[in-house]
C-alpha positions as a printed NumPy array, in Angstrom:
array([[  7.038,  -3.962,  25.994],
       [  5.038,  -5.445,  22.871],
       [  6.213,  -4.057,  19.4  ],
       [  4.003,  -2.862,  17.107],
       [  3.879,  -5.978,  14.789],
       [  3.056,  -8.145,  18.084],
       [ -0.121,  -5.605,  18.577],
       [ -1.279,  -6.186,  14.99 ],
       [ -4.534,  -8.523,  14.299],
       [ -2.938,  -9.727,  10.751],
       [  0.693, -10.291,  10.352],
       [  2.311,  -7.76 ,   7.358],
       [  4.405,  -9.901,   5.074],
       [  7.495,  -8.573,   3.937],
       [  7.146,  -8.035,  -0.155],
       [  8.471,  -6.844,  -3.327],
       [  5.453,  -6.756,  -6.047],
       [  4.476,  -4.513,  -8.486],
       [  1.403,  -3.152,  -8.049],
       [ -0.999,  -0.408,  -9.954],
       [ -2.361,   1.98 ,  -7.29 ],
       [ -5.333,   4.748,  -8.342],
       [ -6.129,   7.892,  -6.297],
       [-10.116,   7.854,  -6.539],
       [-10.753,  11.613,  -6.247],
       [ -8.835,  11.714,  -9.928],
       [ -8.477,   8.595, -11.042],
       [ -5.147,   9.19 , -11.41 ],
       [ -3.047,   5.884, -11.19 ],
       [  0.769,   4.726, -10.963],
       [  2.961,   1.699, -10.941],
       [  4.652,   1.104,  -7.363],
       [  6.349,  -1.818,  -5.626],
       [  4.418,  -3.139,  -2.527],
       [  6.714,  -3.048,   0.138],
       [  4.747,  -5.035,   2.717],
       [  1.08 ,  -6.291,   2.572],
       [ -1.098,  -7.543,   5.244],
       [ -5.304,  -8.25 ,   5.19 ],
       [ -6.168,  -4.762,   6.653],
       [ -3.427,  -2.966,   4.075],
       [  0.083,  -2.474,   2.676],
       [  3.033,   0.09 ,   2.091],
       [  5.048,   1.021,  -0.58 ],
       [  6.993,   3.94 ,  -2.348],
       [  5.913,   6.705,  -4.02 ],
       [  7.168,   9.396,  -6.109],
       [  4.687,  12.34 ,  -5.127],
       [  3.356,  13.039,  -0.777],
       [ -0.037,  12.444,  -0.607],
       [ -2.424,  13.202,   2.344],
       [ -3.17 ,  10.992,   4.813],
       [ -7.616,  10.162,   4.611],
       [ -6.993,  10.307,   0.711],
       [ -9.12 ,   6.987,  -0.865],
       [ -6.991,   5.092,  -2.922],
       [ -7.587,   1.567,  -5.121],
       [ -4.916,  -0.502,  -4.655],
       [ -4.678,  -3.59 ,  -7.622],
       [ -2.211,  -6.451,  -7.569],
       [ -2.168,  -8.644, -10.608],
       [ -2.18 , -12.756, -10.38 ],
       [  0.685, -14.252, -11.04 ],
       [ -0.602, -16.797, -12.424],
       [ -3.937, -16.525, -15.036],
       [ -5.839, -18.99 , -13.357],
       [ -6.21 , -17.11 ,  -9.951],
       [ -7.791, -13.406,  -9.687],
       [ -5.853, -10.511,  -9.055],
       [ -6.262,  -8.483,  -5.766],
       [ -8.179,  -5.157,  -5.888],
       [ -8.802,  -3.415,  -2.505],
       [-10.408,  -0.097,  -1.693],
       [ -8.281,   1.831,   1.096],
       [ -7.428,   5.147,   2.294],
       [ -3.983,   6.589,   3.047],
       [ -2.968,   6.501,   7.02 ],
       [  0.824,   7.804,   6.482],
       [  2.92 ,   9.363,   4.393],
       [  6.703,   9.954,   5.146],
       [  9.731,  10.926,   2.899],
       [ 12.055,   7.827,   2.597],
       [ 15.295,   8.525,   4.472],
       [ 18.699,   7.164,   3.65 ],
       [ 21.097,   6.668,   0.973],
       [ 18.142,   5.165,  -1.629],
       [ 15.951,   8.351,  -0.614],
       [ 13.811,   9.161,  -3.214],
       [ 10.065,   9.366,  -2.548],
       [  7.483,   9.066,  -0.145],
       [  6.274,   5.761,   1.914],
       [  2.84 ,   5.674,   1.896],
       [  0.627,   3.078,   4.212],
       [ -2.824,   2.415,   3.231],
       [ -5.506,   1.002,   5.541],
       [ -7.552,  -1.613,   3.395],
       [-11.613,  -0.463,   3.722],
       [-13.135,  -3.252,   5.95 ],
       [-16.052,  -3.656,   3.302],
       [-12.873,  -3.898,   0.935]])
């Protein structure tokens, strides 16, 4: 049986970066750590559920000055409460907008 990762188009790389992510119905935004991050989207841990279809900006700075930052329009696909010990919040997955 293939796994899900084997099924994807664009591998998801396993990460820990802070990233700024904006809700575009408000424009409210937060601080979160990406969790993963892949071409078509990423995951990562929020304090508050949020629908799934809800349009969000997601914005990763550069590391280093002389490179641009990543900015990516996307809209939420899941949303889950973390389980386990560490259990605080909500994973949310965002699918990247193909026109980004």
């Amino acid at each position: 049986m293939i796994g899900e990762e084997d099924r994807r188009d664009h591998r998801r790389m396993q990460v820990s970066t802070a990233a700024r992510v904006t809700w575009r119905s408000s424009g409210e935004s937060i601080s979160v750590q990406l969790e993963d991050l892949s071409a078509m989207g990423c995951a990562f841990v929020a304090q508050r559920e949020t629908d799934a279809g809800v349009g969000m900006t997601v914005s990763v700075p550069s590391p280093d000055g002389r490179l641009e930052g990543l900015e990516r329009h996307g809209r939420v696909v899941r949303c889950a409460p973390v389980e386990g010990a560490s259990g605080n919040g909500w994973r949310v997955a965002v699918a990247f907008d193909p026109e980004g």
